[in-house]
Every structure is written in structure tokens, then in C-alpha cells.
Short mmCIF file of the C-alpha atoms (twelve columns), coordinates in Angstrom:
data_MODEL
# 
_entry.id   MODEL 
# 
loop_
_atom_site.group_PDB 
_atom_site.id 
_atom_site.type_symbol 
_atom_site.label_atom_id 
_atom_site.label_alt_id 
_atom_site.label_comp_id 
_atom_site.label_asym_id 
_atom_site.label_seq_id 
_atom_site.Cartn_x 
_atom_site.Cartn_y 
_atom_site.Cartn_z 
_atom_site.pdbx_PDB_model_num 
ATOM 1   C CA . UNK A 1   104.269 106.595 109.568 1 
ATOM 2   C CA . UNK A 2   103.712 103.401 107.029 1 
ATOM 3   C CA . UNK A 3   106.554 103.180 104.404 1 
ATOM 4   C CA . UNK A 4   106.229 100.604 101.515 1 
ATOM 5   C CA . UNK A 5   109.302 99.162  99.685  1 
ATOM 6   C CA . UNK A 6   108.608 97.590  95.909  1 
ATOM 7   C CA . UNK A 7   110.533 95.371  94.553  1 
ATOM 8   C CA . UNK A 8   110.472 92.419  91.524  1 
ATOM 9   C CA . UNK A 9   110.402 94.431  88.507  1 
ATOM 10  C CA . UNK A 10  112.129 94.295  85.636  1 
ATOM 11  C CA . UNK A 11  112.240 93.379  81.913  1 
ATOM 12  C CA . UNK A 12  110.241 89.815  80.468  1 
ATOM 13  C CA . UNK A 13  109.065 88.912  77.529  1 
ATOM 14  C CA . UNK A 14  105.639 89.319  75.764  1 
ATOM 15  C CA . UNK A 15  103.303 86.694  77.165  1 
ATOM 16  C CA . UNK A 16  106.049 85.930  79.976  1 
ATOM 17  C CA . UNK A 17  105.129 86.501  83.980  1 
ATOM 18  C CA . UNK A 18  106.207 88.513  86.309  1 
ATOM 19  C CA . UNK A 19  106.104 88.810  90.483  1 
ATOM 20  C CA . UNK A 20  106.231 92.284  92.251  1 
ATOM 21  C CA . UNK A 21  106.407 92.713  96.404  1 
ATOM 22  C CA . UNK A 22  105.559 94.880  98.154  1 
ATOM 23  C CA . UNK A 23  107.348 95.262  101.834 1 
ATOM 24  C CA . UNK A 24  105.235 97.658  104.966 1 
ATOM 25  C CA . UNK A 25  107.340 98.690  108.032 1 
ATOM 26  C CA . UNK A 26  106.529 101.220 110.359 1 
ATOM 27  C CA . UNK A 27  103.228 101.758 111.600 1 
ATOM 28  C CA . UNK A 28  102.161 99.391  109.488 1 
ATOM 29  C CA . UNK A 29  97.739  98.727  110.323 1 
ATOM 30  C CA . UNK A 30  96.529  94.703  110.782 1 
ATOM 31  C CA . UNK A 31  93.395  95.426  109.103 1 
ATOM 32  C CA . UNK A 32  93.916  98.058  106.133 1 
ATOM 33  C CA . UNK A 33  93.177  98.164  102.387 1 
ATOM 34  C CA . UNK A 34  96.222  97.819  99.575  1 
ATOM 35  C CA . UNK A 35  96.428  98.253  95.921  1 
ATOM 36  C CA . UNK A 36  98.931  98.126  93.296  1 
ATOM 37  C CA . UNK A 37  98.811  100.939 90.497  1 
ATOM 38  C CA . UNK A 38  100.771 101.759 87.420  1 
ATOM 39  C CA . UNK A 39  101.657 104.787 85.615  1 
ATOM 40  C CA . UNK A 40  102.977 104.284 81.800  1 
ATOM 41  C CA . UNK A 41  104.534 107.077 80.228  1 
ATOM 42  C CA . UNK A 42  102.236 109.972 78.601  1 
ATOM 43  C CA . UNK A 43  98.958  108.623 80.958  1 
ATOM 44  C CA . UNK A 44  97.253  108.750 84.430  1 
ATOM 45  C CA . UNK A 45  98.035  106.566 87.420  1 
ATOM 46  C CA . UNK A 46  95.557  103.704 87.234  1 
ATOM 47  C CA . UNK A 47  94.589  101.161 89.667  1 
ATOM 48  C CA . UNK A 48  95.588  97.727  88.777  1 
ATOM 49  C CA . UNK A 49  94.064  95.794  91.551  1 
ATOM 50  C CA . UNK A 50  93.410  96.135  95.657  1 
ATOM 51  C CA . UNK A 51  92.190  93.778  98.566  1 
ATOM 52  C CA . UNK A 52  91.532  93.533  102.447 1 
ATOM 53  C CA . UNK A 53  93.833  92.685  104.268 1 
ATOM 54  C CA . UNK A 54  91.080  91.507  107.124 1 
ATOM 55  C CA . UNK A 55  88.669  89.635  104.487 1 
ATOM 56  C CA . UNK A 56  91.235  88.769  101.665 1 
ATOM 57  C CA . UNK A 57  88.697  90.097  99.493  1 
ATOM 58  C CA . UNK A 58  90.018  91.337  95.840  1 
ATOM 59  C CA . UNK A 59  89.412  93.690  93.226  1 
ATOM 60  C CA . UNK A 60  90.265  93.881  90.026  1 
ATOM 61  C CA . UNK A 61  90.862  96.392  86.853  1 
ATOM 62  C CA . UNK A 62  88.847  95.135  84.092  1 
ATOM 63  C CA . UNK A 63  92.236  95.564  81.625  1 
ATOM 64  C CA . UNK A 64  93.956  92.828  84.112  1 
ATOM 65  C CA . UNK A 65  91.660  90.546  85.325  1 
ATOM 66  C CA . UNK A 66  92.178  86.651  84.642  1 
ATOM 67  C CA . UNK A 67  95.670  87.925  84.140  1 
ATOM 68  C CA . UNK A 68  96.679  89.463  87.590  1 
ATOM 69  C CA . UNK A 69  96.465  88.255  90.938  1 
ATOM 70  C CA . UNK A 70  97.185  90.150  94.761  1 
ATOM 71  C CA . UNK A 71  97.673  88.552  97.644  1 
ATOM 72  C CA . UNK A 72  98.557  88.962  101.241 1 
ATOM 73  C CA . UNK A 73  101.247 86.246  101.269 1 
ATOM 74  C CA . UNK A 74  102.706 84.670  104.409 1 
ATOM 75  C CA . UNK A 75  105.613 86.969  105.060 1 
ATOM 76  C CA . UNK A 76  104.338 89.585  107.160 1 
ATOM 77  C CA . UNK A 77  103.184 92.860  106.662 1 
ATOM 78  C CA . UNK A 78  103.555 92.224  102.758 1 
ATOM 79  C CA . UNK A 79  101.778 92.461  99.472  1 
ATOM 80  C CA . UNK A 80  102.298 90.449  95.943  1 
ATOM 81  C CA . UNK A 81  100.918 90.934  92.531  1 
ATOM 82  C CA . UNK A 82  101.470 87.932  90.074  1 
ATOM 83  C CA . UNK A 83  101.359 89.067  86.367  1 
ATOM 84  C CA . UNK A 84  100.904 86.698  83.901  1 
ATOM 85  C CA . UNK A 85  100.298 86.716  79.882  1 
ATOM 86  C CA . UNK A 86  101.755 90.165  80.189  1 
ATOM 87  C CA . UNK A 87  101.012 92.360  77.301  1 
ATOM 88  C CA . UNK A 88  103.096 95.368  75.788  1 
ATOM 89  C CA . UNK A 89  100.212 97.502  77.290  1 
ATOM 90  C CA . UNK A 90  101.035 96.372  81.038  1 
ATOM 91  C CA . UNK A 91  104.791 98.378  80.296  1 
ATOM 92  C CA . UNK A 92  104.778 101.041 83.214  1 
ATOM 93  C CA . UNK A 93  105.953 101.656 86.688  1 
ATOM 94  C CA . UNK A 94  104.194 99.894  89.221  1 
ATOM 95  C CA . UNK A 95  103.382 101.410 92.764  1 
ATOM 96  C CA . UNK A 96  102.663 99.370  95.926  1 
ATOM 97  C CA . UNK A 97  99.782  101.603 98.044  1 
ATOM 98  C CA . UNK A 98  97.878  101.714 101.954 1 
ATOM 99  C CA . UNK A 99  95.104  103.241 103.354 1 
ATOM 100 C CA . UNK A 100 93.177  102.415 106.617 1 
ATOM 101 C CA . UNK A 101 90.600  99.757  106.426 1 
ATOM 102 C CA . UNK A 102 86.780  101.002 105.392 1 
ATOM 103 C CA . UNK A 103 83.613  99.790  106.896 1 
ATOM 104 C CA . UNK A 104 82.598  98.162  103.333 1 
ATOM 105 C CA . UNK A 105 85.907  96.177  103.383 1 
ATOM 106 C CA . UNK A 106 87.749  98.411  101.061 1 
ATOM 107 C CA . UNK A 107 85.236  98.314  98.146  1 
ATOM 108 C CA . UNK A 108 84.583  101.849 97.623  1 
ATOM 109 C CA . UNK A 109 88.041  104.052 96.460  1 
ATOM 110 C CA . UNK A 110 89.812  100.261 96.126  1 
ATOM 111 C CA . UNK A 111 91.381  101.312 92.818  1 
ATOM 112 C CA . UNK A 112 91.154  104.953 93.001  1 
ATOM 113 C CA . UNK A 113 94.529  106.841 93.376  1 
ATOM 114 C CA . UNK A 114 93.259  109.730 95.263  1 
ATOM 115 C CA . UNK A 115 92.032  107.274 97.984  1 
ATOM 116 C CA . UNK A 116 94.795  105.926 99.443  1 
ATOM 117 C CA . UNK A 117 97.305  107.470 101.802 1 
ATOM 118 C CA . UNK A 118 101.049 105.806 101.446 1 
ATOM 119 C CA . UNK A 119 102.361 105.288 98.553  1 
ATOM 120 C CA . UNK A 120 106.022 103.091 97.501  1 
ATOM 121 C CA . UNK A 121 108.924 104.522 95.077  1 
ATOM 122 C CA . UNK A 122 107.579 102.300 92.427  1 
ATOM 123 C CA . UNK A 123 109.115 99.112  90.558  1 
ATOM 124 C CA . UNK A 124 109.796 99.460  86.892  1 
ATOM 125 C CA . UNK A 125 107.939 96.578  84.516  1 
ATOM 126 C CA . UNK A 126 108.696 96.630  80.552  1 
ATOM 127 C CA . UNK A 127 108.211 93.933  78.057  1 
ATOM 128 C CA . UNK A 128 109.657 92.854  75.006  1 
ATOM 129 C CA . UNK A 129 109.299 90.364  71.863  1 
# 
């Protein structure tokens, strides 16, 4: 069993930045695919962005990109999404996510919720004027 640990949330002002993490243990995979989605109050979980963790490749939400960034950083078994120029819209809890690695190198379901397999508690993000 994979469990994921979020952590870096918290409250920053409008245009401010912000850095979550994201910590595997357990039967954690060396090649797998990992996302970050969010959840706002009063809409759907939405995928925010994903990668390989073989290739490094990334994907992006269209609302995020130029704004966002995930990496694999070099810590071990552990995921990072840099916010920047965050918006009132990007308010939400923020969940850290795993599923094995795909043939297409995690293109296909990258940023769908009903893809992945393990999912974190979640790491609250607001922001404020």
C-alpha cells in the first residue's frame, strides 16, 4: 500500500506564491504517474497538473499553466507543486495523487480524478487581498 502525506498549505496573499509537498512511503513505485488536484467548495475535483516520474514529463491544466509548476524534487519518493501569481480562483484544497506508470508515459488519464489510485488527506490553500 502507497500512502501520500501533503503538506505546505496555507493562507497568502493575492498574487503571492505558494509551495505544496507531497511525501510517498510504503510501496511507493520508481516509475509511476502523479498529479496534484483541487477541490474548491460547491465544485468537482479538478486536475491541476501531473508528470512521470520515469520521463519528468509534465502536464498542465489550461487554468494554471505559466503559473504552476510539478516536479519530482531531490528528496526521495516526493512530489512539489510551485504556485505562483495565485489568484482568488486557485482557493481550494489541494490533493497529492499516484497511479502506476502507463505505456504512453502517463499522458492519457494524467489529470483525470477517476484515474488514479492513492490519493493524500489534502492541504488547504486560500488567498486574500
Amino acid at each position: 500500500q502507497v500512502q501520500l502525506v501533503e503538506s505546505g498549505g496555507g493562507s497568502v496573499q493575492f498574487g503571492g506564491s505558494l509551495r505544496l509537498s507531497c511525501a510517498a512511503s510504503g510501496e511507493t513505485y520508481t516509475n509511476a504517474c502523479m498529479g496534484w488536484f483541487r477541490q474548491a467548495p460547491g465544485k468537482e475535483r479538478e486536475g491541476v497538473a501531473g508528470m512521470s516520474t520515469r520521463s519528468d514529463r509534465t502536464y498542465y491544466a489550461a487554468s494554471v499553466k505559466g503559473r504552476f509548476t510539478i516536479s519530482h524534487g531531490s528528496a526521495e519518493n516526493t512530489l512539489y507543486l510551485q504556485m505562483n501569481s495565485l489568484q482568488s480562483e486557485d482557493t481550494a484544497m489541494y490533493y497529492c495523487a499516484a497511479r502506476p506508470y502507463s505505456y504512453d508515459d502517463c499522458g492519457y488519464g494524467v489529470l483525470d480524478r477517476d484515474a488514479y489510485t492513492y490519493w493524500g488527506q489534502g492541504t488547504r490553500v486560500t488567498t486574500s487581498l
